[in-house]
LOVEXZA-142004 format. One record per residue: residue number from 1; x, y, z of N, C-alpha, C in turn. Coordinates in nm, 2 decimals. Layout:
N
ATOM    k    n.xx    n.yy    n.zz   ca.xx   ca.yy   ca.zz    c.xx    c.yy    c.zz
ATOM  NUM       X       Y       Z       X       Y       Z       X       Y       Z
...
***
This chain:
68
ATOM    k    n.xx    n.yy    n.zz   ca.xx   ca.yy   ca.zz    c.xx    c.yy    c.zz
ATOM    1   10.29    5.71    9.99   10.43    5.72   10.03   10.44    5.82   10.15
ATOM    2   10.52    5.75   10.26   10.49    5.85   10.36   10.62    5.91   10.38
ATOM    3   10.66    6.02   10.44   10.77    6.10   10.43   10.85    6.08   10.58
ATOM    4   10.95    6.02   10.58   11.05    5.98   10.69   11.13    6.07   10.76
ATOM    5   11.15    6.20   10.72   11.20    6.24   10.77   11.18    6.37   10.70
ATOM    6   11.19    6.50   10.81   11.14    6.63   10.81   11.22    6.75   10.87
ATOM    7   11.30    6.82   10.73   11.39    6.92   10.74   11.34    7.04   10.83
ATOM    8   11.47    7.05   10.90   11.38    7.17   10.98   11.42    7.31   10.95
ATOM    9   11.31    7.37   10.92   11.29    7.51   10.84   11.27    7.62   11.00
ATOM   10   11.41    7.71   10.93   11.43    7.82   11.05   11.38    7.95   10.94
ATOM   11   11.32    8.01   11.01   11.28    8.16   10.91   11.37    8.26   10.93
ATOM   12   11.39    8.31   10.84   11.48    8.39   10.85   11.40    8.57   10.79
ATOM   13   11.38    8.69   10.89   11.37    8.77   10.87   11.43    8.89   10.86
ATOM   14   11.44    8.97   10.71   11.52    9.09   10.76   11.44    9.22   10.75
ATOM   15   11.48    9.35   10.82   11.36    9.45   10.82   11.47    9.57   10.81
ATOM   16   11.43    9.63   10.78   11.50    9.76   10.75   11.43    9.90   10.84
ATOM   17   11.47    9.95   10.96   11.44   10.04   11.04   11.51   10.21   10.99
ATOM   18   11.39   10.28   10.99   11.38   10.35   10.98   11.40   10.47   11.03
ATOM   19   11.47   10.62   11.10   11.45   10.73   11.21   11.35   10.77   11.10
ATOM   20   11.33   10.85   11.15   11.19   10.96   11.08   11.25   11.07   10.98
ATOM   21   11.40   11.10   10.98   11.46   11.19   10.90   11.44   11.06   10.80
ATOM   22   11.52   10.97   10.78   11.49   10.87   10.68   11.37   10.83   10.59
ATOM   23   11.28   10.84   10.69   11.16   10.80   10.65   11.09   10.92   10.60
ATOM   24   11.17   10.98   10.61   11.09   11.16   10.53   11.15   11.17   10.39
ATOM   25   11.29   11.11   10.42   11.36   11.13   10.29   11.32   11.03   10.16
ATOM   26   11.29   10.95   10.23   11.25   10.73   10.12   11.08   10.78   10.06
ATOM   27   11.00   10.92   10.17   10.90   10.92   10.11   10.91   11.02   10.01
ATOM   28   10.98   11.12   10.00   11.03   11.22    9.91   11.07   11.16    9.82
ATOM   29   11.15   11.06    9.81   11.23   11.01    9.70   11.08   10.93    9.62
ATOM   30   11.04   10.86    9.69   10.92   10.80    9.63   10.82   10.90    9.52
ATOM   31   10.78   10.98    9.63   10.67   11.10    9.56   10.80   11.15    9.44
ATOM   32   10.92   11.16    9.43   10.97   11.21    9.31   10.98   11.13    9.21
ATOM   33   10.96   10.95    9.22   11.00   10.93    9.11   10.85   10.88    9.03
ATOM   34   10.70   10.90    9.10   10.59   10.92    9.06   10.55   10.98    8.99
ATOM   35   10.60   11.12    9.03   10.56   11.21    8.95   10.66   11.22    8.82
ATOM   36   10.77   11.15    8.83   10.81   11.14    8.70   10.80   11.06    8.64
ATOM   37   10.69   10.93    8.64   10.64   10.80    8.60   10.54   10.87    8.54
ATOM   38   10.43   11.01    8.61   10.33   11.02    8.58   10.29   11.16    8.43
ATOM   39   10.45   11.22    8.47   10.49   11.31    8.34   10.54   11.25    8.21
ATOM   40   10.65   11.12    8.22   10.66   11.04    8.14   10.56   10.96    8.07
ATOM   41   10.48   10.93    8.14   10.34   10.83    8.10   10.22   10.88    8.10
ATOM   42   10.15   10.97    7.99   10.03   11.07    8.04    9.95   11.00    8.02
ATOM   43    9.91   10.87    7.97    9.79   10.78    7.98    9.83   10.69    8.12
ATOM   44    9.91   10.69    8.18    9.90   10.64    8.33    9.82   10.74    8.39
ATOM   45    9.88   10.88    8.38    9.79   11.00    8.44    9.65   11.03    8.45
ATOM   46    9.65   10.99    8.32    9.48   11.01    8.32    9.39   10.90    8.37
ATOM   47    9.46   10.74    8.35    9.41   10.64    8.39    9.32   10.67    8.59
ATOM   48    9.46   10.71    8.61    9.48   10.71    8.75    9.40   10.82    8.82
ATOM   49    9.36   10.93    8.75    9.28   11.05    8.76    9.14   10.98    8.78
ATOM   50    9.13   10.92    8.66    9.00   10.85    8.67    8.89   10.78    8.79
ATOM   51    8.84   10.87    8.84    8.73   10.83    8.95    8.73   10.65    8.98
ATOM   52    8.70   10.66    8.85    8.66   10.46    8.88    8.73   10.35    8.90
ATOM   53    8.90   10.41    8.90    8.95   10.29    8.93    8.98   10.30    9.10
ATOM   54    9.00   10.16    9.10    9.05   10.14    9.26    9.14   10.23    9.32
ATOM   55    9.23   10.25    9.24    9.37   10.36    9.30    9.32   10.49    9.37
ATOM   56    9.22   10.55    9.29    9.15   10.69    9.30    9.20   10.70    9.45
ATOM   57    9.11   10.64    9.53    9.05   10.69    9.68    9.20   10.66    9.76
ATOM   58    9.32   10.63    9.68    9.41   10.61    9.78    9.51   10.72    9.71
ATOM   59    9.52   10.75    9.64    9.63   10.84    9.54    9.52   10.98    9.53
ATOM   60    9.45   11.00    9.55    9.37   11.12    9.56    9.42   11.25    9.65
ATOM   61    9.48   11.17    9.75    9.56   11.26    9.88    9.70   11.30    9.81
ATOM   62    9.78   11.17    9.76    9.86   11.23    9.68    9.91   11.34    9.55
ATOM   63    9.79   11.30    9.45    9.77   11.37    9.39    9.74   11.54    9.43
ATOM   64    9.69   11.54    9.53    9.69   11.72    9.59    9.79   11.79    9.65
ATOM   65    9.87   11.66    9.71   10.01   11.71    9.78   10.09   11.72    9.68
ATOM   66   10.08   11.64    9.54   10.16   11.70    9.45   10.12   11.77    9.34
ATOM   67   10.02   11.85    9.38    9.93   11.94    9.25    9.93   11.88    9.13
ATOM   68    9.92   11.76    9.11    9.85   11.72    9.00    9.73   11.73    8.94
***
């Protein structure tokens, strides 16, 4: 079956820009609600502490900046 006719697909993007006061504040807000995922959930903590998982080498930096 061959297809006769072919809707035309427009993409539609939206982005959300950021100043740097913003972008200081969305990452504050972020690192706050982690560390309350990570006080709430102490087997996420220790998961995540754990050397061996993948997260380690990316959340390692975090973890120091937030004395965990």
């Amino acid at each position: 079956m061959k297809v006769q006719s072919f809707e035309t697909a427009i993409p539609v993007y939206y982005a959300w820009f950021l100043n740097e006061t913003q972008s200081q504040q969305l990452m504050q807000m972020g690192q706050k609600f982690f560390r309350l995922c990570l006080e709430k959930f102490r087997d996420l903590l220790r998961y995540l502490k754990n050397e061996g998982t993948l997260l380690y080498s990316y959340i390692a930096v975090l973890f120091k900046e937030m004395d965990l």
